[in-house]
C-alpha positions in Angstrom: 20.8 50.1 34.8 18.3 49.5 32.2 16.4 46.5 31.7 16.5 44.7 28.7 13.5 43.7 27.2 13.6 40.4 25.6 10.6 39.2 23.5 9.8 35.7 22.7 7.3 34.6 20.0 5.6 31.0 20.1 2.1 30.5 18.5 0.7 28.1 20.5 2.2 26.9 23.9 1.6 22.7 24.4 2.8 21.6 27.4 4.3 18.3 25.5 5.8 19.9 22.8 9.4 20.2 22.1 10.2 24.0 20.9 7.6 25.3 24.2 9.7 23.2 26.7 12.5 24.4 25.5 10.8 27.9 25.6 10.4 27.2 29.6 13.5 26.0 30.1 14.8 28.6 28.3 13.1 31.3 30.8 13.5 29.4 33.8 17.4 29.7 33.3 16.8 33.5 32.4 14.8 34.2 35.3 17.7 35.3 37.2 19.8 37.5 35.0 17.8 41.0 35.2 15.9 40.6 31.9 12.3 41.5 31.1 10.5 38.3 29.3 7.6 38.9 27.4 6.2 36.3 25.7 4.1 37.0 22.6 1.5 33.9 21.7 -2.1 33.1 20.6 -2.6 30.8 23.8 -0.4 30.2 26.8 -1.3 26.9 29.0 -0.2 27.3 32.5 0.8 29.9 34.8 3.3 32.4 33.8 5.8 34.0 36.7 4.6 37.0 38.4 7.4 38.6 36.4 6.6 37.0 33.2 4.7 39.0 30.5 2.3 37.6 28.8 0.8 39.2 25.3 -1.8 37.4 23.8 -1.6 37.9 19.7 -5.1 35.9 18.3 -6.6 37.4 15.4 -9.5 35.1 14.0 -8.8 32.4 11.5 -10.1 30.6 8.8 -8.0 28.3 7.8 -4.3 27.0 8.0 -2.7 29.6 6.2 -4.8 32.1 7.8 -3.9 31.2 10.9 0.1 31.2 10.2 -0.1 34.6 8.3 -2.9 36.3 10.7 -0.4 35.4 14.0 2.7 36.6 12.1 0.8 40.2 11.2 -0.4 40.7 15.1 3.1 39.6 16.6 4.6 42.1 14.7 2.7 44.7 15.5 2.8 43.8 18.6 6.7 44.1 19.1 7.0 47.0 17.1 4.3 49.0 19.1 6.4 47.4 22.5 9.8 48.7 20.8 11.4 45.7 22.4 15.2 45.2 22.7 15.6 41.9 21.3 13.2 39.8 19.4 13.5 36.3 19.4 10.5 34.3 17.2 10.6 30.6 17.4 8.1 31.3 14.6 8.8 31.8 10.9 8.3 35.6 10.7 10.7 38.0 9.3 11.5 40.9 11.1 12.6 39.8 13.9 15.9 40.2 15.6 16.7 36.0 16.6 15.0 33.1 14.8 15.5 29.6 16.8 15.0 27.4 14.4 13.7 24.7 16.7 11.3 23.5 14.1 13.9 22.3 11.6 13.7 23.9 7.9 10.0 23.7 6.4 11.8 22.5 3.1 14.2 20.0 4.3 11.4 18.1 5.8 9.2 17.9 2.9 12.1 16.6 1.4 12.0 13.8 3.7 8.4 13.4 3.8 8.2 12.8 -0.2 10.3 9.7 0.8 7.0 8.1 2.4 3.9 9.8 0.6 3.1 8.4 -3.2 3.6 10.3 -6.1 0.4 12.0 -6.8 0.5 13.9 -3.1 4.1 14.6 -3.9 2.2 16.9 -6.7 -0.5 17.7 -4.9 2.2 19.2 -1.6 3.9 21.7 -4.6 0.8 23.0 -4.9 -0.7 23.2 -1.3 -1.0 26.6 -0.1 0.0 25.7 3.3 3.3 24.5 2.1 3.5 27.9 0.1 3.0 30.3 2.2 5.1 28.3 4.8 8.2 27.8 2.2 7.5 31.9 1.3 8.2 33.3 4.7 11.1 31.0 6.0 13.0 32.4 3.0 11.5 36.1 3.8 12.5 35.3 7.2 16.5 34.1 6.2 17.3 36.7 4.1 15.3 39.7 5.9 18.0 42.6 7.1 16.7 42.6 10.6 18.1 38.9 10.8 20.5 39.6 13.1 21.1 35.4 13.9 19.7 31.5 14.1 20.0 30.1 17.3 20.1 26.1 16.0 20.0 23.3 18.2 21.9 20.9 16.1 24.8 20.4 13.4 22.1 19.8 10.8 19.6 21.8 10.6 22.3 24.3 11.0 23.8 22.8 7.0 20.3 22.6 6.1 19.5 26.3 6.5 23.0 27.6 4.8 22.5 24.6 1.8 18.6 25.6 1.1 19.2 29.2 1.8 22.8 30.5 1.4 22.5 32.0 4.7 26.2 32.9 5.8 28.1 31.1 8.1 28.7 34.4 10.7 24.1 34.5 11.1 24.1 30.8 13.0 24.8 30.0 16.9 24.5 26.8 17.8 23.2 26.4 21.0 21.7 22.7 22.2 18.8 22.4 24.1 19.4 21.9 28.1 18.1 18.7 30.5 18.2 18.8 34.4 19.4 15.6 35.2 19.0 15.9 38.6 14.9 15.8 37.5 15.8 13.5 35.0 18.2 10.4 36.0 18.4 6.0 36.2 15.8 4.7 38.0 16.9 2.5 41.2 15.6 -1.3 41.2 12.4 0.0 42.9 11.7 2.8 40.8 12.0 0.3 37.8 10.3 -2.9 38.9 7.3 -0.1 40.1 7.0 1.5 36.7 6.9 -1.7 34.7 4.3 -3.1 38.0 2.1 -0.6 36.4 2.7 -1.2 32.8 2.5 -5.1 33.2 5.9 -5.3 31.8 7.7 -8.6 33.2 11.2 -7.3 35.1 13.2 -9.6 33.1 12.5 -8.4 29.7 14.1 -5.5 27.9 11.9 -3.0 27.1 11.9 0.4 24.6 10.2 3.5 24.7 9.2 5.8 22.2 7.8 9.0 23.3 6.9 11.5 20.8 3.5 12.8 19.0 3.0 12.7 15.2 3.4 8.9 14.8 4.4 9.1 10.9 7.0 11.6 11.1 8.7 10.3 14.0 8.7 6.2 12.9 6.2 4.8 15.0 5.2 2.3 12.5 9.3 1.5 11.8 9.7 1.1 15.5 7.0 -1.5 16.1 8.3 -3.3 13.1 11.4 -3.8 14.4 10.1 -4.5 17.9 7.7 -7.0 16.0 11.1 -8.9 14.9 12.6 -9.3 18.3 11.2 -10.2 21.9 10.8 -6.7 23.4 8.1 -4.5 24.7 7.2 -1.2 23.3 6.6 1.8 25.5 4.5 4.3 23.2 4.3 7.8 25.1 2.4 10.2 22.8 -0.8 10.8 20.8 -1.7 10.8 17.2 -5.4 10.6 15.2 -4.3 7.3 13.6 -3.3 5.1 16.9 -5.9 3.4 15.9 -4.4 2.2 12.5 -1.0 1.5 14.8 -2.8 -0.7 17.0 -4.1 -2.5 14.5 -0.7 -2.7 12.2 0.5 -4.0 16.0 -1.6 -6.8 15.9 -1.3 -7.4 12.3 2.4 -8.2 13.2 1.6 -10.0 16.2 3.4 -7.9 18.8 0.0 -5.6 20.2 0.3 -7.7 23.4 4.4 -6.6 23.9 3.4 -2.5 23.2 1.7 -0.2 25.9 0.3 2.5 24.4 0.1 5.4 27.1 -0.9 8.5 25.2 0.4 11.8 26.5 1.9 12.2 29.9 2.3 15.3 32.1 5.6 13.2 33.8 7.6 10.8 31.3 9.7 10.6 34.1 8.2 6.8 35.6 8.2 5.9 32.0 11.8 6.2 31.3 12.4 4.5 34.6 10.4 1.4 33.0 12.5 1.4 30.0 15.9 -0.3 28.8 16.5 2.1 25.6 14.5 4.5 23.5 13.9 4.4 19.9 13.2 7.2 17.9 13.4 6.5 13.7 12.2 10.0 13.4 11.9 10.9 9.7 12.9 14.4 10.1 13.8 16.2 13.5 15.8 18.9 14.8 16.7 18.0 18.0 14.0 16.2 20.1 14.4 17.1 23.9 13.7 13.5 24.6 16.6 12.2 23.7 18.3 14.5 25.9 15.4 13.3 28.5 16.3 9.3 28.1 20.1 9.9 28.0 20.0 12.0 31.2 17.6 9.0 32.7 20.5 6.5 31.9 18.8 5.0 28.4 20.7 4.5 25.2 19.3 5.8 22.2 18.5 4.3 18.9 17.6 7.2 16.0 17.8 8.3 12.6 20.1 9.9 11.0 17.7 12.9 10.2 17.8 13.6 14.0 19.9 16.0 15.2 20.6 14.0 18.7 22.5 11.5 16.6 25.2 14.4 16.5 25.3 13.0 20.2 25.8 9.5 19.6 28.9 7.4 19.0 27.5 3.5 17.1 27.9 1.8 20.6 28.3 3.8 23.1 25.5 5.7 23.5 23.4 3.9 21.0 22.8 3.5 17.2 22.0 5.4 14.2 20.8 4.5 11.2 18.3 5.5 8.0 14.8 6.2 9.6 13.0 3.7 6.8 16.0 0.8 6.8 14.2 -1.6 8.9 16.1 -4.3 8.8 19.1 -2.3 10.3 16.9 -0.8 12.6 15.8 -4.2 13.8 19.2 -5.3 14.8 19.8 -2.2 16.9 16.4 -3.5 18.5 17.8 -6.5 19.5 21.5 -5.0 20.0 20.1 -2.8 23.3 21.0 -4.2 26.4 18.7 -4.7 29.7 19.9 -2.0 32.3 20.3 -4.6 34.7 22.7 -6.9 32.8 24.8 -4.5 31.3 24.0 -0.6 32.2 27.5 0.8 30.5 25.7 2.0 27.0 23.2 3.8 29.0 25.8 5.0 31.4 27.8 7.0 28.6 24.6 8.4 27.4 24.2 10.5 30.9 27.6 11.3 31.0 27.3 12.7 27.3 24.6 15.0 28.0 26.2 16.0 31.4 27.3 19.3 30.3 23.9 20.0 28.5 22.9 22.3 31.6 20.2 25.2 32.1 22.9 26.8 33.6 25.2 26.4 30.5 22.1 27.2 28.4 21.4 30.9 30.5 25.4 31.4 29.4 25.2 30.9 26.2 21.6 33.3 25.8 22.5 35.9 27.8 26.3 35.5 26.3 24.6 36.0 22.5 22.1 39.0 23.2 24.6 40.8 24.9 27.2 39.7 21.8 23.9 41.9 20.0 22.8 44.7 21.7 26.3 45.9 22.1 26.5 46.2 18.3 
């Protein structure tokens, strides 16, 4: 039988970031299936599988825009000189066979983000060349013939793509990201009262975590507003230039001494253990795997409704939803999450939501979809 050669392009590999561990994931529940996996990058951190293949696509740079066009030019040389079977690019280059669009759409965000920046950089962004060039190939990309589908990872990015783009409805498969919750699941009493030992959080008090890098475009500030209003302690996983200015803003408010800022962690997994809920008032974002992370680990979720894991909460049940800049709203969710230990049935539903969310469901679905392609 032949072996199918399946290509897969990510620029840059960081171990914290969403689209790469869904990337891993992804190839951890293909391992077994008889494909080839080649993956096409400018820098991969770790240490590939024996049977991984590994090509390394890093022209020089100069510059942003450089940088996006030079990688797009040397991956697609690269997979045409390969002649690979499938092509799947989690980056915005046309030509290739599968776009995930993991990343969201380039122009729903900016929608979004002129919601926060003042007028004169709303000007300024329509005429950035970044923005350009970026805006210029995901519609290249859409409408290219080669396009054969767009593996999303939610409901709304999903609308967004066919509303900003026309793309048809027959190009999409929606296909959510997967979460082992036997590596992710509820802390015991010990596991909890140890993590929050070591985070000198007191056991009675209810605390949130927000785990996430890029503290503007995923609500840091809005979270420790609200967490300013109430009596709980803030978990911050993640790392940003400006944590400066959100310690200070902290203290402004007068919460610093309720918000432990951790910076990036390796394992999140002791850090969910120490939390009650997560927040997330993300401006703009696809499908984070946290929330999948925090759900499976027994934690209800409070989000915006730019995020596509709201598409996997019920107001209640699993958590809340609301506008990622209504505050006040946001506040009351805040205050509306229970302790685990008093009343553990919101986080509870949250596991049993993302129960079927399984690698094993995940390899299904792949393998399902490239043979649905290379038998056409």
């Amino acid at each position: 039988m032949k072996t199918t050669r399946l290509a897969i392009v990510r620029q840059k590999y960081r171990p914290d970031g969403g689209a790469e561990r869904f990337i891993t994931r992804a190839l951890d529940a293909l391992d077994d299936t008889g494909l080839e996996l080649n993956i096409l990058t400018r820098q991969w951190s770790g240490d590939p599988r024996p049977d991984w293949h590994v090509h390394i696509c890093n022209p020089a740079k100069w510059g942003r825009v450089s940088r996006e066009r030079g990688f797009a030019r040397a991956a697609r040389r690269c997979w045409q000189r390969e002649h690979f079977d499938l092509v799947q690019s989690h980056e915005r280059i046309a030509g290739c066979d599968v776009f995930r669009a993991g990343d969201g759409v380039h122009r729903a965000w900016l929608e979004q983000r002129a919601r926060i920046i003042p007028a004169h950089q709303q000007w300024l962004t329509s005429f950035s060349g970044y923005h350009r060039y970026v805006l210029a190939a995901e519609e290249a990309m859409f409408h290219a013939p080669e396009l054969k589908k767009i593996i999303c990872n939610s409901l709304m990015v999903k609308n967004d793509i066919i509303r900003c783009y026309q793309v048809p409805e027959d190009k999409f498969a929606l296909i959510y990201n997967a979460i082992d919750s036997a590596r992710f699941y509820p802390a015991a009493p010990e596991q909890r009262r140890q993590a929050r030992m070591k985070m000198a959080i007191p056991e009675q008090a209810c605390a949130l975590i927000y785990v996430g890098s890029g503290f503007e475009r995923k609500g840091l500030k809005a979270a420790i507003t609200a967490i300013a209003a109430s009596d709980r302690y803030l978990i911050v996983v993640g790392q940003d230039k400006q944590q400066d200015k959100y310690r200070a803003y902290a203290q402004g408010l007068g919460c610093l001494q309720r918000i432990r800022f951790i910076g990036v962690q390796k394992d999140v997994l002791p850090f969910y253990h120490g939390a009650d809920g997560l927040i997330l008032p993300t401006l703009y974002d696809p499908f984070p795997n946290v929330i999948l992370e925090a759900m499976a680990c027994g934690l209800p979720v409070i989000t915006s409704e730019r995020c596509g894991g709201a598409e996997f909460i019920e107001a209640g049940k699993q958590g809340f939803v609301c506008d990622a800049l209504d505050v006040k709203t946001l506040t009351e969710f805040v205050s509306a999450i229970p302790s685990r230990q008093l009343r553990p049935e919101m986080g509870l539903a949250a596991r049993e939501r993302v129960k079927d969310c399984t690698p094993v469901r995940l390899s299904q679905q792949l393998t399902g979809l490239y043979s649905q392609l290379l038998s056409v």
